[in-house]
DSSP file (Angstrom, degrees, kcal/mol; ACC not computed):
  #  RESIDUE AA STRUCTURE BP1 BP2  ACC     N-H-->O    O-->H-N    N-H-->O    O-->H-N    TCO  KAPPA ALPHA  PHI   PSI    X-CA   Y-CA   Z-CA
    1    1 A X     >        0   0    0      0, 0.0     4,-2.3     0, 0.0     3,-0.3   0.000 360.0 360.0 360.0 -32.6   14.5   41.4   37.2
    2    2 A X  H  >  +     0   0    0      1,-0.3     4,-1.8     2,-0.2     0, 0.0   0.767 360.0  47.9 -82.4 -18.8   11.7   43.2   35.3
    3    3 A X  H  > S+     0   0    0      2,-0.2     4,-1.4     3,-0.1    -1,-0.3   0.461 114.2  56.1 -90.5 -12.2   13.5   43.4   31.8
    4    4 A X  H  > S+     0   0    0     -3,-0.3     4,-3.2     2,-0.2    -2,-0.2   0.949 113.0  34.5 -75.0 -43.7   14.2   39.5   32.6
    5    5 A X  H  X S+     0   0    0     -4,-2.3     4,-2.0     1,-0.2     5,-0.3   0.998 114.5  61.9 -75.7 -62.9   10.6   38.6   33.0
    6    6 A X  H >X S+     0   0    0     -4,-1.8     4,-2.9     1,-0.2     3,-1.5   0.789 110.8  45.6   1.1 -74.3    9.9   41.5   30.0
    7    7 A X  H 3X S+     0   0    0     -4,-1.4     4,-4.8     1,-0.3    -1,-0.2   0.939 111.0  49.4 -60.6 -45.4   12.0   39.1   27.9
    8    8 A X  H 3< S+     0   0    0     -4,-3.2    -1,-0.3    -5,-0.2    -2,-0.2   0.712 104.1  51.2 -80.6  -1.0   10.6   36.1   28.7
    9    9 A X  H XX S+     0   0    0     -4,-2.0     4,-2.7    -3,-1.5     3,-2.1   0.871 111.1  58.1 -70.0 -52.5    7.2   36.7   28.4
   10   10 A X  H >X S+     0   0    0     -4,-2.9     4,-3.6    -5,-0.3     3,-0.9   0.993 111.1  40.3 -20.9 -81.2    8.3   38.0   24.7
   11   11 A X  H 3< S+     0   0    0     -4,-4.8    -1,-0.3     1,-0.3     5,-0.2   0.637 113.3  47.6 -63.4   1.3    9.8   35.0   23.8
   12   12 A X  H <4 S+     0   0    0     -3,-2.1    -1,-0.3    -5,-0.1    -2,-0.2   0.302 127.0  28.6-137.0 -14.6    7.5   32.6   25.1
   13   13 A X  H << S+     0   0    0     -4,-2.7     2,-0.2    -3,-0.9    -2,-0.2   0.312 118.3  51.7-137.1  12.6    4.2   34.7   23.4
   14   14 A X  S  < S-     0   0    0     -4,-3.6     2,-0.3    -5,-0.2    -1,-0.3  -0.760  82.1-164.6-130.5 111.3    5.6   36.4   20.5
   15   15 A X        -     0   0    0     -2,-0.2     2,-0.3    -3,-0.2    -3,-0.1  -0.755  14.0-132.3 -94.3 145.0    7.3   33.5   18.7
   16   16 A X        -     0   0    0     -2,-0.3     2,-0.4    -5,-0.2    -1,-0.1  -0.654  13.2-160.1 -87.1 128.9    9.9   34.6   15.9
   17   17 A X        +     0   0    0     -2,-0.3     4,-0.1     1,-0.1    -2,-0.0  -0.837  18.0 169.0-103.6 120.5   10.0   33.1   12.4
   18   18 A X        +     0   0    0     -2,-0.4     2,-0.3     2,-0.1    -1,-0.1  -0.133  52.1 100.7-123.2  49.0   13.6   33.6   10.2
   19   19 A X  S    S-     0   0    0      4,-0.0     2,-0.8     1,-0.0    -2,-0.0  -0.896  92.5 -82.5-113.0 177.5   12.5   30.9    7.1
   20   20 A X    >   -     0   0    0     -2,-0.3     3,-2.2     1,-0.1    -2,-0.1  -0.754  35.6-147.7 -54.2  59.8   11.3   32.1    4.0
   21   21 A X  T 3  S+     0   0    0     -2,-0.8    -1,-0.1     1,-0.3    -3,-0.0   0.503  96.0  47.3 -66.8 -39.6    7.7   32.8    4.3
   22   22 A X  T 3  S+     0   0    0      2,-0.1     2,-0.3    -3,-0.0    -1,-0.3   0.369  86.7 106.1-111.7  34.7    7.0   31.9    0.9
   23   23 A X  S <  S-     0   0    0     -3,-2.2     2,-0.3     1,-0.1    -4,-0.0  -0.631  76.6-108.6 -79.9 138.2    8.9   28.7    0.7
   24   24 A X        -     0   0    0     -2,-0.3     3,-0.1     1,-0.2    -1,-0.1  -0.603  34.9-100.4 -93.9 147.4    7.0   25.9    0.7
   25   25 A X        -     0   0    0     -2,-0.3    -1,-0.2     1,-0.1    -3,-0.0   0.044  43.2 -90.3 -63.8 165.1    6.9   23.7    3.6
   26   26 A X        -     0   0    0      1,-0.1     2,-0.8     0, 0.0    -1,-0.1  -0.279  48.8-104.2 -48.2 135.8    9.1   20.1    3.9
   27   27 A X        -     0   0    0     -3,-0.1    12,-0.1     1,-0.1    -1,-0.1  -0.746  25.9-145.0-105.4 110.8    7.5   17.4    2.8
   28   28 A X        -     0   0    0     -2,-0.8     2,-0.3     1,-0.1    -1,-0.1   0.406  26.2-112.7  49.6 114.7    6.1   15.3    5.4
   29   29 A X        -     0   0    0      7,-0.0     2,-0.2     1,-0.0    -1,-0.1  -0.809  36.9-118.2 -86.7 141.7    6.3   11.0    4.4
   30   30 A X    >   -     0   0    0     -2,-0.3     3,-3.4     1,-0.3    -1,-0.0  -0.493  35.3 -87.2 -95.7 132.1    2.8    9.8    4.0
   31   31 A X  T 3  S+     0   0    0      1,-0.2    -1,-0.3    -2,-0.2     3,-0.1  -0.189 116.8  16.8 -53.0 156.3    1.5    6.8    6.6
   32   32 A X  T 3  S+     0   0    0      1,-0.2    13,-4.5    12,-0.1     2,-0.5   0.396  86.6 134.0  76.8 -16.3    2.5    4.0    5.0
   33   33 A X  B <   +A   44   0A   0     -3,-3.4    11,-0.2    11,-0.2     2,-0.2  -0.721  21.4 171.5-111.7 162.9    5.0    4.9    2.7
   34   34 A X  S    S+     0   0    0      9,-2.5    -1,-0.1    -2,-0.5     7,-0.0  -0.705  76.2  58.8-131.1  65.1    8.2    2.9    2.5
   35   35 A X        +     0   0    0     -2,-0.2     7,-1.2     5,-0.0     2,-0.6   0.170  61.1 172.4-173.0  44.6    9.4    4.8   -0.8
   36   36 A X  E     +C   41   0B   0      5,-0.2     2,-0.3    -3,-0.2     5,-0.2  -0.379  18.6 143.8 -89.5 115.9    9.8    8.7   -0.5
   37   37 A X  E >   +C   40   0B   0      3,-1.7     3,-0.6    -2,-0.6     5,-0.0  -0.988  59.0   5.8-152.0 143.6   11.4   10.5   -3.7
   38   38 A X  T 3  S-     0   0    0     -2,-0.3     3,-0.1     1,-0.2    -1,-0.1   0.802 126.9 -56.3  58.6  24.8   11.1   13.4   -5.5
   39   39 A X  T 3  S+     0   0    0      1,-0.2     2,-0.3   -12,-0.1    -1,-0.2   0.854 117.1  89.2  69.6  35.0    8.6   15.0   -3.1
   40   40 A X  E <  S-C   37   0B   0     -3,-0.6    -3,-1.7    -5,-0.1     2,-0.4  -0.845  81.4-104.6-170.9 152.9    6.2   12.1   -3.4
   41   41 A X  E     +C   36   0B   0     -2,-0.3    -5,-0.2    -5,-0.2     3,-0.2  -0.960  34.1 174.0 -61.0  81.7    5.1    8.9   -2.1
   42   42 A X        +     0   0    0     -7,-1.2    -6,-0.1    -2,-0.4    -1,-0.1   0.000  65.1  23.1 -51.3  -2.3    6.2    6.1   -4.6
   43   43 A X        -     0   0    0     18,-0.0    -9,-2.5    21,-0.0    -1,-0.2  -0.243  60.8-160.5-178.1  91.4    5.3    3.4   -2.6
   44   44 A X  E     -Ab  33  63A   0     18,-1.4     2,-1.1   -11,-0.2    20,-0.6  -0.530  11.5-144.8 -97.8 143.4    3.2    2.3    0.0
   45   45 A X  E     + b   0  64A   0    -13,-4.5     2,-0.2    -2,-0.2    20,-0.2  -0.686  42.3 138.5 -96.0  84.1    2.9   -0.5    2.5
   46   46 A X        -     0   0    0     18,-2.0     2,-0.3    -2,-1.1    20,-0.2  -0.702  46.9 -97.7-123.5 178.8   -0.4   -1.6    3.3
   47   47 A X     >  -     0   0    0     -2,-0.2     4,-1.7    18,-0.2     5,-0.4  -0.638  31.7-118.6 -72.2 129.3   -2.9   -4.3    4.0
   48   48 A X  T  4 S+     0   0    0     18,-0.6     4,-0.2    -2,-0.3    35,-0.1   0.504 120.8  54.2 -49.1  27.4   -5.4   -5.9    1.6
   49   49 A X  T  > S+     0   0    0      3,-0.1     4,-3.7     2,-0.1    -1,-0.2   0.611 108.1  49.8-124.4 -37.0   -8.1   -4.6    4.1
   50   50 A X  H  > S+     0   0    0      2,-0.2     4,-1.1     1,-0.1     3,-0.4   0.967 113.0  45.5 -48.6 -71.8   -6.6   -1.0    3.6
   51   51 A X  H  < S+     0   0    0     -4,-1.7     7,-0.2     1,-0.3     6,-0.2   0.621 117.3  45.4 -79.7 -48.4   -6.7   -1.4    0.0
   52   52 A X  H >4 S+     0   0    0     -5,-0.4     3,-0.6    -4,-0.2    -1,-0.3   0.900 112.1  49.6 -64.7 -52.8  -10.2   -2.8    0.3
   53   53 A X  H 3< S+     0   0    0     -4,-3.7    -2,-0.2    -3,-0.4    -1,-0.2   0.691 124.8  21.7 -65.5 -22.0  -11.7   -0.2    2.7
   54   54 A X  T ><  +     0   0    0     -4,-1.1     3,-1.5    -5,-0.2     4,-0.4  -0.327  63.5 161.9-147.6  90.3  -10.6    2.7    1.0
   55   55 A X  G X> S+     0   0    0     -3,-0.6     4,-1.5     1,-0.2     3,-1.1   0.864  70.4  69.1 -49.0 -46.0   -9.8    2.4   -2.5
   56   56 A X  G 34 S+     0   0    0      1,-0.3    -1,-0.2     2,-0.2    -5,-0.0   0.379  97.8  63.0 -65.6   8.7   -9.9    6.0   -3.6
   57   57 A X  G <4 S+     0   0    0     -3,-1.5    -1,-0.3    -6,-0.2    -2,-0.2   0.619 114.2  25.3 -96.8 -30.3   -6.7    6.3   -1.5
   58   58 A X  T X4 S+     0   0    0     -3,-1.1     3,-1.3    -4,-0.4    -2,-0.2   0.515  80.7 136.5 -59.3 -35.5   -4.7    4.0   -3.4
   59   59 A X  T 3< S-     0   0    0     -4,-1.5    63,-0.2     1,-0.3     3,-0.1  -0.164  84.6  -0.4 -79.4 110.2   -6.0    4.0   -6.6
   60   60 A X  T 3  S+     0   0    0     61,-1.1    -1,-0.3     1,-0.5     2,-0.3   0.650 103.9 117.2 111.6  17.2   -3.3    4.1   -9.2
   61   61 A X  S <  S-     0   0    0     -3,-1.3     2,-1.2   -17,-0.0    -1,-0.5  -0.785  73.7-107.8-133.6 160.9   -0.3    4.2   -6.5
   62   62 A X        -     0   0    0     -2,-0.3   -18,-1.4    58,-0.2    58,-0.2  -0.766  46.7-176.8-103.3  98.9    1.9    1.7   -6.4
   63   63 A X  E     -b   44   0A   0     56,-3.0     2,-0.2    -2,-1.2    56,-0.2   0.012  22.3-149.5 -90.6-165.7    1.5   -0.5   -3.2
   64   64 A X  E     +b   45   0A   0    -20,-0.6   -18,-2.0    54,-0.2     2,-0.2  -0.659  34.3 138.2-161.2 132.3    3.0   -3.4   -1.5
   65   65 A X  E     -D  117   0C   0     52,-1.7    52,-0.9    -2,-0.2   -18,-0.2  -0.842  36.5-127.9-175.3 144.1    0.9   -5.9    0.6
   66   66 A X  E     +D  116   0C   0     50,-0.3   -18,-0.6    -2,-0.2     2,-0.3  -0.131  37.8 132.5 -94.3-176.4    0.7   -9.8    1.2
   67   67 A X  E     -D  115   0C   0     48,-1.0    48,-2.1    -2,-0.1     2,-0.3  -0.958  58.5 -43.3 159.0 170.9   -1.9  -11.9    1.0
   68   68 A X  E     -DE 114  82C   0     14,-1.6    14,-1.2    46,-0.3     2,-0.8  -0.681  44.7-158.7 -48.4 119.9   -3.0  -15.6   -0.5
   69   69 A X  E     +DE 113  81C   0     44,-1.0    43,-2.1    -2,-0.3    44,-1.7  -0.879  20.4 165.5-129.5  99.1   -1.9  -15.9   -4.0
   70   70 A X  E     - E   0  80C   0     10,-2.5    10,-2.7    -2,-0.8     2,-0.4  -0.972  15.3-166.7-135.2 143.7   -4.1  -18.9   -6.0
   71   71 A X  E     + E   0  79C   0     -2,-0.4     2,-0.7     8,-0.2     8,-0.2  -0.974  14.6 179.6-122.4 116.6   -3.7  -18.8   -9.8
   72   72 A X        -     0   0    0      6,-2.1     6,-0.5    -2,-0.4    -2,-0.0  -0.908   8.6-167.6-118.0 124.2   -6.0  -20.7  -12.0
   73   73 A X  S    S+     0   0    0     -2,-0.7    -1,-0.1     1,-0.2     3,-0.1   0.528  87.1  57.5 -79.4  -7.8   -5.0  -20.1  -16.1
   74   74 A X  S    S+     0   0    0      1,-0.3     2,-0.4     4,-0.1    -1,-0.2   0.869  95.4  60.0-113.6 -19.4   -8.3  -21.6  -17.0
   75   75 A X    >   -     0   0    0      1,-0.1     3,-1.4     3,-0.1    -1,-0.3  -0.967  69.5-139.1-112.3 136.4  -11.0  -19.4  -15.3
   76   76 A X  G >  S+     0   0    0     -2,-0.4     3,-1.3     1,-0.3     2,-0.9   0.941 110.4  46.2  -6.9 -82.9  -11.4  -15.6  -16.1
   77   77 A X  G 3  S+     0   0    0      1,-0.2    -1,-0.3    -3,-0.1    -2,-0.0   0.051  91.2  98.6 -73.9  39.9  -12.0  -15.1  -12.4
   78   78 A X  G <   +     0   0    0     -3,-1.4    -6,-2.1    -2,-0.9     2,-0.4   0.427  58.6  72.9-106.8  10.9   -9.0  -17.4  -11.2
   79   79 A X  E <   +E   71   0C   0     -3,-1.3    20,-0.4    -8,-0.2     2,-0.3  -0.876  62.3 131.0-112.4 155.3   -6.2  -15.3  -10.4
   80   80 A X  E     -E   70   0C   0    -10,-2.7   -10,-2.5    -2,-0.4     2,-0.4  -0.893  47.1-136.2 176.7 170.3   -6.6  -13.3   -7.1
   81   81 A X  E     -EF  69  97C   0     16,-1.0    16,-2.0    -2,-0.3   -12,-0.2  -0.919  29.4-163.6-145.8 116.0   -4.9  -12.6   -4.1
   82   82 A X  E     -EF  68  96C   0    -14,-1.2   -14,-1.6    -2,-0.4    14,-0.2  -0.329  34.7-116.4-101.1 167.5   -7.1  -12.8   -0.6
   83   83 A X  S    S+     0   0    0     12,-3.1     2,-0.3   -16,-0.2    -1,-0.1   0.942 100.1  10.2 -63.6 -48.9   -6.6  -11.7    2.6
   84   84 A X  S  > S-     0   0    0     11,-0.4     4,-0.6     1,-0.2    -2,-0.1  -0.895  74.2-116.3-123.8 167.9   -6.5  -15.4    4.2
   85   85 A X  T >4 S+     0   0    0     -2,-0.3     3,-4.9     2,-0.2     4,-0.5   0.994 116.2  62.8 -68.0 -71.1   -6.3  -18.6    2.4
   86   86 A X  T 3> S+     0   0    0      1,-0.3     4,-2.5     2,-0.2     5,-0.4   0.789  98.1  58.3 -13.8 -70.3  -10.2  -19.5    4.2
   87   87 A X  T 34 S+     0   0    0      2,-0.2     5,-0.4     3,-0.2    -1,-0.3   0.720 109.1  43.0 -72.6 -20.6  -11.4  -16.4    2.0
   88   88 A X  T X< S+     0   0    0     -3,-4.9     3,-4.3    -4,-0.6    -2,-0.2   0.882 122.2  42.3 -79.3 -82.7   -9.8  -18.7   -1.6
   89   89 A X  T 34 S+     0   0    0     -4,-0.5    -2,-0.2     1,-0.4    -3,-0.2   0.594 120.3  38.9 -51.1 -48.2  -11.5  -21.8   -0.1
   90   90 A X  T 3< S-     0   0    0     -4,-2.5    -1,-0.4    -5,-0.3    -3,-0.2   0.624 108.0-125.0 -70.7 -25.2  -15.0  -20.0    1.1
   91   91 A X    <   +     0   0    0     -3,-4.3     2,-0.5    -5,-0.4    -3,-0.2   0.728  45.2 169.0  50.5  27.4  -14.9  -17.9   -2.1
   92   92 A X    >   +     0   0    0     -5,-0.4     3,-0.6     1,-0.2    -1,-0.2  -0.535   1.7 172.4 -34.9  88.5  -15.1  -14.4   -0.3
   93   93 A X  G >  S+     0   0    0     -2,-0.5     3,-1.2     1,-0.2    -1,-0.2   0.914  77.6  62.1 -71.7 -34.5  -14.3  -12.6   -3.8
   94   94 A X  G 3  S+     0   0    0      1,-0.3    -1,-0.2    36,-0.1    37,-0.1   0.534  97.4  59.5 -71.8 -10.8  -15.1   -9.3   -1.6
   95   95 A X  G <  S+     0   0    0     -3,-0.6   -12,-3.1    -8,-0.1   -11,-0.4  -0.266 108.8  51.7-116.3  15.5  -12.1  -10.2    0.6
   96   96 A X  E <  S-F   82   0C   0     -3,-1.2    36,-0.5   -14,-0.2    37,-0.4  -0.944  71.6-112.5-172.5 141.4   -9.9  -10.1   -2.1
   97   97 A X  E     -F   81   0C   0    -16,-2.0   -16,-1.0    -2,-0.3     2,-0.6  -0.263  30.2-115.3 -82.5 155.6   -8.1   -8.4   -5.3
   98   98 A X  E     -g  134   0D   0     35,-2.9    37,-1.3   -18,-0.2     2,-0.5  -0.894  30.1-140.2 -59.3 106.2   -8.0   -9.1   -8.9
   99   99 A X  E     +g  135   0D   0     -2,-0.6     2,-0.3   -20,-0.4    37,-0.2  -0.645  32.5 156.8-101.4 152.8   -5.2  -10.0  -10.4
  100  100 A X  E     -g  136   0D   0     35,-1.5    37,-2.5    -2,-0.5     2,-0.3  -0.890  31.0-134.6-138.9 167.9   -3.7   -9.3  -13.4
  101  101 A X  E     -g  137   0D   0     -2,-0.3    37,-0.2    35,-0.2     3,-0.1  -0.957  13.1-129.5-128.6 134.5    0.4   -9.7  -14.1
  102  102 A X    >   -     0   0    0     35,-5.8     3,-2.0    -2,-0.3    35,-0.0  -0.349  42.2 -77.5 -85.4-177.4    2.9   -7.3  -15.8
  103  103 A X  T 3  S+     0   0    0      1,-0.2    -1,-0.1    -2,-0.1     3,-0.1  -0.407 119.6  15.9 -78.8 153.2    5.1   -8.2  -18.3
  104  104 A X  T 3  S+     0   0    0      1,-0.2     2,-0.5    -3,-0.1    -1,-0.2   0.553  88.8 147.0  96.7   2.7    8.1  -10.0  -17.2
  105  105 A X    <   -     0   0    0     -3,-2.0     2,-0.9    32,-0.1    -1,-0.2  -0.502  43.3-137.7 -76.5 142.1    6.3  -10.6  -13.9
  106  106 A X        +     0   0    0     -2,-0.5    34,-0.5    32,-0.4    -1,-0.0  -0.869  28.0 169.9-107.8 116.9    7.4  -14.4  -12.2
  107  107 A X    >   +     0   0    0     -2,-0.9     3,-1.6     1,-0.1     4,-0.4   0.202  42.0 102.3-113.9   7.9    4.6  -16.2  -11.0
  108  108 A X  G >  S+     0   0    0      1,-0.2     3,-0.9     2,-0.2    -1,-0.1   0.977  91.1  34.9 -42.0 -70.8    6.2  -19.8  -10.2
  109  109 A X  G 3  S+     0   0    0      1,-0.2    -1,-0.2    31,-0.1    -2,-0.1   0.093 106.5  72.0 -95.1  41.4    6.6  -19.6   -6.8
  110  110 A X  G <   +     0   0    0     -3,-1.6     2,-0.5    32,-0.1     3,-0.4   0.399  63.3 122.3-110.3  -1.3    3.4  -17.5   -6.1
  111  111 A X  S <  S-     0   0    0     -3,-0.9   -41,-0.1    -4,-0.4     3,-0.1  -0.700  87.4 -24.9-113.4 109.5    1.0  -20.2   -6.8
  112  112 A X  S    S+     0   0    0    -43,-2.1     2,-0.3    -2,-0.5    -1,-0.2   0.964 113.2 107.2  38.5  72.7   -1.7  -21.1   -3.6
  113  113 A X  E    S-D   69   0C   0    -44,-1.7   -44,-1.0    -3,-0.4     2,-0.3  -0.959  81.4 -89.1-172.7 160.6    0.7  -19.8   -1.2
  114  114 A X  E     +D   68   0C   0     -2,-0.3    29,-1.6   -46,-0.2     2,-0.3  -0.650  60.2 155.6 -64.2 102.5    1.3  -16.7    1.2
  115  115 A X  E     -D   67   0C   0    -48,-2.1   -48,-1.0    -2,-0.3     2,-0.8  -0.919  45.5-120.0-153.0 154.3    3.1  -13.7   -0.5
  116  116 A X  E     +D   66   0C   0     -2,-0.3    36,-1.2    34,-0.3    25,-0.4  -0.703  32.3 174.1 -85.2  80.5    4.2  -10.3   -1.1
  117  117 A X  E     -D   65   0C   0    -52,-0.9   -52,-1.7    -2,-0.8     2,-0.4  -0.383  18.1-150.7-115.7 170.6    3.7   -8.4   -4.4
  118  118 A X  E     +H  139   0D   0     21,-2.2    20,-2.7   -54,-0.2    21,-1.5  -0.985  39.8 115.7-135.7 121.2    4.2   -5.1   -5.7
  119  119 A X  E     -H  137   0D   0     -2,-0.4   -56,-3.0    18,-0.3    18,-0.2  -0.893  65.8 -54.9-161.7-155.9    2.3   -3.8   -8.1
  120  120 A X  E     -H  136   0D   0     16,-2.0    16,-0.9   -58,-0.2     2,-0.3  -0.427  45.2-145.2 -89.0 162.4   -0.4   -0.9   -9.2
  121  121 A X  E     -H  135   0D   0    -60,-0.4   -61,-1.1   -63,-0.2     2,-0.2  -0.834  22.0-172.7-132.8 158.5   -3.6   -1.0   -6.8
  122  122 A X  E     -H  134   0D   0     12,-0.7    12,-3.6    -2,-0.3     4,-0.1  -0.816  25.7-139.7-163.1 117.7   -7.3    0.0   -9.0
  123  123 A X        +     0   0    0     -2,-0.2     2,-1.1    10,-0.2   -67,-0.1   0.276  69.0 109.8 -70.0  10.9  -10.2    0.5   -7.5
  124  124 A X  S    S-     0   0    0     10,-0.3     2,-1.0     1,-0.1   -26,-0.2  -0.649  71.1-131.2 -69.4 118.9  -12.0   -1.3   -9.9
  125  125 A X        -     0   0    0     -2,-1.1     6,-2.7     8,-0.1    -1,-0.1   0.048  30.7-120.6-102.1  57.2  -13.1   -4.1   -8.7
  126  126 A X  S >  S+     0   0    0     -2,-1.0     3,-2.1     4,-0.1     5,-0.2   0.119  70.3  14.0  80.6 177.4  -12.2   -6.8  -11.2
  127  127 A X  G >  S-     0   0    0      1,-0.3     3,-0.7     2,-0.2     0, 0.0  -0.241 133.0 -19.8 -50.4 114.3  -14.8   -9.3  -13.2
  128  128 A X  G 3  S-     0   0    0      1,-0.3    -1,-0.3     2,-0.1    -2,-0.1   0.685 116.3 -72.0  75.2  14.1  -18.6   -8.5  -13.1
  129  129 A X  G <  S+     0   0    0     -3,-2.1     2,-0.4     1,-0.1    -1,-0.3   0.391  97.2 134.6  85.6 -21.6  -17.8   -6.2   -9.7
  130  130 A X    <   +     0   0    0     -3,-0.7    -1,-0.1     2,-0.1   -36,-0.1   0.197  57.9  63.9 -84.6   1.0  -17.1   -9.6   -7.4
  131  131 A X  S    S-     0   0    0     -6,-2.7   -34,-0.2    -2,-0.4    -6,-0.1   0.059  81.2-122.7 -93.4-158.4  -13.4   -7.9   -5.6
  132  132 A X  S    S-     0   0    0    -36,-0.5     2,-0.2     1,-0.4   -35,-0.2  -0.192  86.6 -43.8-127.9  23.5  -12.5   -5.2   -3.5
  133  133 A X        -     0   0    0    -37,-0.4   -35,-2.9    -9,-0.1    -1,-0.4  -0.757  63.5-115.3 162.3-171.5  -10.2   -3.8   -6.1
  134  134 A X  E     -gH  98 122D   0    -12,-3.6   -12,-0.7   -37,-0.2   -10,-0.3  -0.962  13.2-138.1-163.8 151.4   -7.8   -5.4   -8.1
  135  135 A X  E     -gH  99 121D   0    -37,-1.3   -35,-1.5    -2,-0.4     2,-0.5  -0.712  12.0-143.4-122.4 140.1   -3.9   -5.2   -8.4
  136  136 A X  E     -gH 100 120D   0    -16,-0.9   -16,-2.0    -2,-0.2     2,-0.3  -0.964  41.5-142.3-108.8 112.6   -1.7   -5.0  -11.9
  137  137 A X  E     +gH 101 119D   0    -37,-2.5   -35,-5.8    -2,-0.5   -18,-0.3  -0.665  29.6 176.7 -88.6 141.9    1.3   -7.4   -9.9
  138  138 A X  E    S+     0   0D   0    -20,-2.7     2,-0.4    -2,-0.3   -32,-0.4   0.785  70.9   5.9 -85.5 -71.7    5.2   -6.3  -10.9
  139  139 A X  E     - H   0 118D   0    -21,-1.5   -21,-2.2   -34,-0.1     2,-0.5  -0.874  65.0-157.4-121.3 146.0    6.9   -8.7   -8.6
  140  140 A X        -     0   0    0    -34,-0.5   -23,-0.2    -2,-0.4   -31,-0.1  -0.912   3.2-169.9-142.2 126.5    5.9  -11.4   -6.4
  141  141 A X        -     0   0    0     -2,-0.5     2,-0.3   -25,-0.4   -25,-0.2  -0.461  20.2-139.9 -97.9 142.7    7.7  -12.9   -3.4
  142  142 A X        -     0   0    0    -27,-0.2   -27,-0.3    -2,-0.1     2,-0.2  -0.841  30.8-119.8-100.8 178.4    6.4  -16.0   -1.9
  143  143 A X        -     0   0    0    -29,-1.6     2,-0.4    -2,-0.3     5,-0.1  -0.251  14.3-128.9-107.9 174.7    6.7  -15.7    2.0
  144  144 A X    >   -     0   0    0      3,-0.2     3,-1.4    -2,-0.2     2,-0.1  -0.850  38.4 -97.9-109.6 137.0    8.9  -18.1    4.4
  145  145 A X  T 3  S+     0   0    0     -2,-0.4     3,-0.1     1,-0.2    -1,-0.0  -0.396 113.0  16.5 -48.8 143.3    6.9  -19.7    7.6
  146  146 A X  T 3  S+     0   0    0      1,-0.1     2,-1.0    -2,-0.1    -1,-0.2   0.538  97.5 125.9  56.3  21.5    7.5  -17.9   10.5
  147  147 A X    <   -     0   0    0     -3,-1.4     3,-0.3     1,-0.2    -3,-0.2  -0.779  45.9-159.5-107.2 115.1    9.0  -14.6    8.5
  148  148 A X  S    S+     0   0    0     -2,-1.0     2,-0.2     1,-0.2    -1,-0.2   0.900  73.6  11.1 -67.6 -22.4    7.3  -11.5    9.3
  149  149 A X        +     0   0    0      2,-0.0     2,-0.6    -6,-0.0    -1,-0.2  -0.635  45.3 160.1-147.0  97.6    8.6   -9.8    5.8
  150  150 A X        -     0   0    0     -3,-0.3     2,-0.4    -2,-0.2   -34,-0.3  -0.970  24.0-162.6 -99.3 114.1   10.0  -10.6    2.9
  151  151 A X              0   0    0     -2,-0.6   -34,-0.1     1,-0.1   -11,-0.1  -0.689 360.0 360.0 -96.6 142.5    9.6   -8.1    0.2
  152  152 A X              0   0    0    -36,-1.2   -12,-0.1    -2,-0.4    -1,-0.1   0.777 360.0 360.0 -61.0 360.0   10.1   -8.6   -3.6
């Protein structure tokens, strides 16, 4: 009985390791990311409010996130993509990215409607300072009523 208990104190307070000691650990998927390759994050799924509250977490990574999509081709400050439609109407700029498009991006059915784009996230925040960052869009989805996701 005493070489049982012996053992099992053993095993239960000297725990035994048989990996590689100086192998580096697994890597561990990042909150948020819907894209894991090559040891890295490649894509992440967040909210414009993520994006907004901490930019220096995003900046330069390649997001996905929905929002209010209005494009105006004749003002500087017209493209942008808010958190709600209210925040285009009200003109909350701080509520909301800068957009810019890459090439070959399709912006038809993106235009003052609800959507999902993929692009580069920069914490710059757009003409004269007036965003909370501002996004270089690749693709853009517009959304369906009542669809919790459609990604491009």
């Amino acid at each position: 009985m005493r070489r049982y208990l012996a053992f099992v104190w053993l095993a239960c307070f000297c725990p035994l390791s048989f990996g590689d000691p100086g192998a580096a650990p697994a890597p561990q998927s990042a909150p948020g990311c819907i894209d894991w390759s090559n040891g890295a994050c490649s894509r992440y799924w967040v909210s414009i409010i993520q994006l907004i509250g901490s930019p220096a977490k995003f900046n330069g990574k390649r997001v996905l996130t929905q929002g209010y999509m209005h494009i105006d081709e004749h003002v500087r400050e017209g493209k942008s993509l808010y958190v709600h439609k209210e925040d285009y109407l009200n003109d909350l700029t701080k509520n909301g990215l800068w957009v810019t498009f890459a090439a070959g991006a399709t912006l038809a059915q993106c235009q003052d409607a609800y959507v999902s784009v993929v692009g580069i996230f920069s914490s710059d925040t757009g003409h004269m300072g007036g965003y909370g960052g501002s996004i270089n869009i690749e693709s853009c989805a517009a959304m369906r009523p009542n669809n919790r996701w459609r990604g491009p």
